[in-house]
N, C-alpha and C positions, 0 to 999 in steps of 0.2 A: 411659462408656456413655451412647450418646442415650436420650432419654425422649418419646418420639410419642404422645399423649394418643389416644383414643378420638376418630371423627369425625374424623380429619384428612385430607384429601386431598395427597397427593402427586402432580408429574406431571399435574396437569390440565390438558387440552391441546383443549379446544373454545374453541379461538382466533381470533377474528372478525376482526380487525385486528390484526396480530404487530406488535409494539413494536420487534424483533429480525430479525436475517438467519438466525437456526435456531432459533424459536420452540419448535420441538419436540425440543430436544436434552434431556440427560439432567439431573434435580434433583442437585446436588452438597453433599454434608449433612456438617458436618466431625464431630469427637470432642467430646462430652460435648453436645450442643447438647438443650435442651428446647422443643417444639412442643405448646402444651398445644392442648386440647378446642373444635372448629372451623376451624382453620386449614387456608385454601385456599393450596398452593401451587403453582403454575403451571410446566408445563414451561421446562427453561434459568433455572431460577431457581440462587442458590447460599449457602448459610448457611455460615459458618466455625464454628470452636472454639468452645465457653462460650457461644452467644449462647445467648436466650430468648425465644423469641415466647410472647406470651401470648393468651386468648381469642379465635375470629376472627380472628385474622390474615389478611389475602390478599396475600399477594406476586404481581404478575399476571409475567408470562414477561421474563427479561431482567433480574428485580433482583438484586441484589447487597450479602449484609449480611457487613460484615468478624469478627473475632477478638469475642469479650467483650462484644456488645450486649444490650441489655434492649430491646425492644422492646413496647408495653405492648399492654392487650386492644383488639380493634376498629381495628388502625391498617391502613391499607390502600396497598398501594404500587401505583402504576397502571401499572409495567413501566418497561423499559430503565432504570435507577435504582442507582447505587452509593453506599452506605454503607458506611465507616474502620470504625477499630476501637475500643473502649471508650465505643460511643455511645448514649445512650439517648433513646428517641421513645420520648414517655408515650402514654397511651391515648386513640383517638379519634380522633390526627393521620392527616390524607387528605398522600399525598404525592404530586405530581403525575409524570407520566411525563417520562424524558428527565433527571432533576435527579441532581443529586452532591453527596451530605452526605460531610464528612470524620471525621475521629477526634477522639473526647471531645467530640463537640456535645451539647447538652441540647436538647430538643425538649419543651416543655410540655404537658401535654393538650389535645386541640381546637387544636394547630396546621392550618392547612389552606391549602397550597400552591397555587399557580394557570399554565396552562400555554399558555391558548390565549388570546392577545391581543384576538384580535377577533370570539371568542362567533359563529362561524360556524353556527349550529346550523341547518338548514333553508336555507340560503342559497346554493347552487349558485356562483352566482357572487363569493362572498369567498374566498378561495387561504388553506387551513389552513396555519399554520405556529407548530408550537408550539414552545416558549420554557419549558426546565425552568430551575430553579432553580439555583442553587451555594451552599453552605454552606459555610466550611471550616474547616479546624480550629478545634476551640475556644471556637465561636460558643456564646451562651447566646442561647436565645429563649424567652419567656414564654408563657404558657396562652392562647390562645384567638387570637394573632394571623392575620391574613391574608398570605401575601407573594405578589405579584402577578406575573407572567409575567416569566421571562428576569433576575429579579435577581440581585444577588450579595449577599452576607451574608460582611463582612471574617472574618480571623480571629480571635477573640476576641471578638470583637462582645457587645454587652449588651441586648438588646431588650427592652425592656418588654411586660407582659401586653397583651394587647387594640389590639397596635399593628396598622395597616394599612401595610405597606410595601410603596410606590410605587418604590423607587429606591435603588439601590446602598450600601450600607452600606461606609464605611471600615472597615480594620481599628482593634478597640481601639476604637470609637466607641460609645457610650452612646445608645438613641435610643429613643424612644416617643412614642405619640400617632396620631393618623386625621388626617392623615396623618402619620407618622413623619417625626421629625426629630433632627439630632443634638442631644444635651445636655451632654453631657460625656463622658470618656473614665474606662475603667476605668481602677481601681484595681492598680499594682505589686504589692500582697501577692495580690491574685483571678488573677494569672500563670500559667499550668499552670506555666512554666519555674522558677518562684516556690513551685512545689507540690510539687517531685521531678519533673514530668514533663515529659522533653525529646522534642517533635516537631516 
């Protein structure tokens, strides 16, 4: 049985700029999912089984959160956006529009995603073209980093707290620092494959 907290908006559909080709199609809500107290959900959004948003959430039109996620208070999805399944984004994290996080990523508090390369704001003549992110399987990122328009983030990836990433992360690469760079590579036994779990 779902649990829709007090306060929640479903279906909110004053859409300034549609992220999506049917911005206004229907909220798809799976079994057992909880929506606590604030959350804005935007038309064509679509939550699966077990997940959990928590406080404030705003999924804006076009996301997509898979099977068994935790989602924490305050995290904001800016549309067109798919998230795997057993993933969790702590509290706080901005995810920019257009991006693909996979299954079993960790997403630290205060992560905050970036989309638009060249900060067009007021500029008529700069040509928008934004640049979401990729995440995929398995990646660990730490609390409070930056990751900058259009990257990719390997699978398994290790990212340190408070890293600024500029550029492409290998799979399985160790990396941190302003600007991020690699360090080393995880650890065999930190495996999900290593943990019981094959993706």
């Amino acid at each position: 049985m779902n649990r829709i907290d007090e306060f929640v908006h479903i279906g909110y559909h004053k859409i300034q700029k549609p992220r999506i080709n049917n911005p206004f199609g229907p909220v798809l809500i799976g079994d057992d999912v909880i929506i606590r107290n604030g959350g804005i959900i935007y038309s064509g959004c679509q939550i699966d089984d077990r997940t959990m948003l928590g406080h404030y959430v705003v999924m804006r039109d076009g996301t997509k959160i898979g099977k068994d996620c935790m989602v924490g208070h305050h995290v904001v999805f800016e549309g067109a956006t798919e998230v795997g399944n057993f993933t969790a984004i702590h509290s706080q994290c901005h995810v920019s529009s257009y991006s693909e996080i996979g299954s079993y990523v960790f997403m630290g508090p205060m992560v905050v995603s970036t989309n638009d390369p060249v900060m067009n704001h007021m500029r008529k003549n700069i040509k928008i073209v934004y640049k979401g992110i990729t995440i995929h399987h398995g990646a660990r990122i730490g609390g409070g980093c930056v990751l900058m328009p259009g990257i990719t983030i390997g699978r398994e990836a290790l990212i340190g707290a408070g890293s600024l990433v500029t550029k492409d992360i290998p799979d399985y690469a160790i990396v941190y620092g302003s600007p991020a760079k690699i360090m080393g590579k995880v650890s065999d036994d930190s495996l999900l494959k290593n943990n019981g779990i094959d993706i």
